[in-house]
N, C-alpha and C positions, 0 to 999 in steps of 0.2 A: 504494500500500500504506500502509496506517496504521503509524506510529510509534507507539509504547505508549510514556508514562511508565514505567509499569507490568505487566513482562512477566507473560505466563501462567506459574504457576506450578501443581505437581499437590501437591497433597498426603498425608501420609503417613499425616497424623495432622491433627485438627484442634485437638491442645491449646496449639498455640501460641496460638493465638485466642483461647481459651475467657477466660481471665483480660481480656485488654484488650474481653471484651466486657462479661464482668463488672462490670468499672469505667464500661462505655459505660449498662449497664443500671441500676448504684447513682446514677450522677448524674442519670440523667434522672427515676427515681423520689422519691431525694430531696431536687430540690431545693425552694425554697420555692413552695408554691403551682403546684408542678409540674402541669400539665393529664395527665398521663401515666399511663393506664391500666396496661396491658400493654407488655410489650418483647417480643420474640421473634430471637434468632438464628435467620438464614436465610443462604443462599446454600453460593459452594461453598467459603466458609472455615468454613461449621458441616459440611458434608460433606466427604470425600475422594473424592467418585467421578468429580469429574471436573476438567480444567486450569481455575485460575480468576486474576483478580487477587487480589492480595494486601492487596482491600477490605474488611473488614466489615461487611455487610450486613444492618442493624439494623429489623425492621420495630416500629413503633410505634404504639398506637393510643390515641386523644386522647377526648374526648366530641363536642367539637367543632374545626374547622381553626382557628377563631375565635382558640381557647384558645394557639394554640402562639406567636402573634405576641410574647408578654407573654417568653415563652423564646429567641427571637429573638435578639433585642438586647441583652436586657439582661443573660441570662446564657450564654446556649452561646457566646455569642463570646467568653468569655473561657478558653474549653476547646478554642478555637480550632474551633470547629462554627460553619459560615455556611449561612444558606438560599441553594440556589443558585437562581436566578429561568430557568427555560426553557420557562414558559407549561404545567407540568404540571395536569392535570386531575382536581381532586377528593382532591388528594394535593398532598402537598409533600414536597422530597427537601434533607435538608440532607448536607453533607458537613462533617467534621474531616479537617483539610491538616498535615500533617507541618511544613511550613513553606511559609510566603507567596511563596516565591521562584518555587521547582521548581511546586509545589502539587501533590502526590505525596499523593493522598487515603488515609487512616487507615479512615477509618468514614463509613458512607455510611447516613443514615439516611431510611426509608422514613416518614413519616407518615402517616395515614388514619386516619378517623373509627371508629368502635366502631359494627360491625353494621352495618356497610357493604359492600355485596358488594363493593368492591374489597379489602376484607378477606381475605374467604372466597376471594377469586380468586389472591392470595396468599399464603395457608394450603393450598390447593390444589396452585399450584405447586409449593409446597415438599413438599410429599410426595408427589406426582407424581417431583420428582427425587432424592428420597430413598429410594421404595421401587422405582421402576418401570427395572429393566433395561434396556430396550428404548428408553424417554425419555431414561433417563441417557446412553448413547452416541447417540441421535441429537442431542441437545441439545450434544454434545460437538463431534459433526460442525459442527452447524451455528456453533457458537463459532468454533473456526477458520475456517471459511469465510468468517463474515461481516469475519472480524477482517482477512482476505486482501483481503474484496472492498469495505472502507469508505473511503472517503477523510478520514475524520475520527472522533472518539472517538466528536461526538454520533449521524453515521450511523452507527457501531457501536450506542450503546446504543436509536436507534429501531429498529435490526432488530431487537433483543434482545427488547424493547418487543413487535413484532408479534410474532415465535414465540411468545411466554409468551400475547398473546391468542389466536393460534390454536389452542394448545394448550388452554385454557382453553375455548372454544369448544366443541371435540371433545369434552372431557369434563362438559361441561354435560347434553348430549344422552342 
């Protein structure tokens, strides 16, 4: 069974969120020379319909992946945001850690490129889980499940990873 840093939580309300995403979305817009098109809240700290972590999940879109290297280093780390390196494809995921010790992740940000179908597959999901009843508790089910049947975080978020494609899939068609 997976251990979670970070227990499932449901929520009541998404306003706790809303401010720390706020501040997520004022610095990445203005920092200098920021690559930073769009910001968008997503996941289930922008919703309440279903058990989530208590991550922020920030989706971002860039001109190019080129562009975010320059924000990197020289400034999200000191906002305590690291790119975390797991071989992702065509996207990049950084995360902000509460602290370096625990590493009890804040905000979790999604990057891709602008008019990029991993964009649209993305914008997708998220109103797939926002409007659709039927996805919203299946997606719920399968949360718990997988979280029962992973042996580690990262098997946790590839299974995650595949639902969101299959799902994506189905509704292409």
């Amino acid at each position: 069974m997976l251990k979670l840093l970070q227990p499932f939580i449901q929520l009541q309300s998404s306003d706790d969120f809303k401010p720390k995403f706020k501040m997520i979305q004022q610095l990445l817009l203005e920092l200098l020379d920021s690559p930073v098109i769009a910001v968008y809240h997503i996941g289930g700290t922008k919703q309440t319909h279903y058990s989530t972590e208590p991550i922020i999940d920030v989706l971002v879109t860039v001109k190019s992946l080129h562009d975010i290297t320059s924000l990197d280093e020289k400034r999200l780390n000191y906002h305590q945001i690291y790119r975390l390196h797991n071989g992702y494809h065509k996207k990049i995921i950084m995360a902000q850690f509460q602290d370096m010790v625990a590493l009890n992740q804040i905000a979790r940000l999604h990057i891709v490129e602008q008019n990029n179908q991993m964009l649209y597959d993305y914008l997708t999901v998220e109103a797939l889980l926002t409007n659709d009843t039927n996805i919203i508790k299946t997606f719920e089910s399968f949360k718990i499940e997988a979280l029962h049947n992973s042996r580690s975080i990262k098997d946790y978020e590839n299974q995650k990873q595949k639902w969101f494609q299959q799902l994506i899939n189905k509704h292409k068609k």
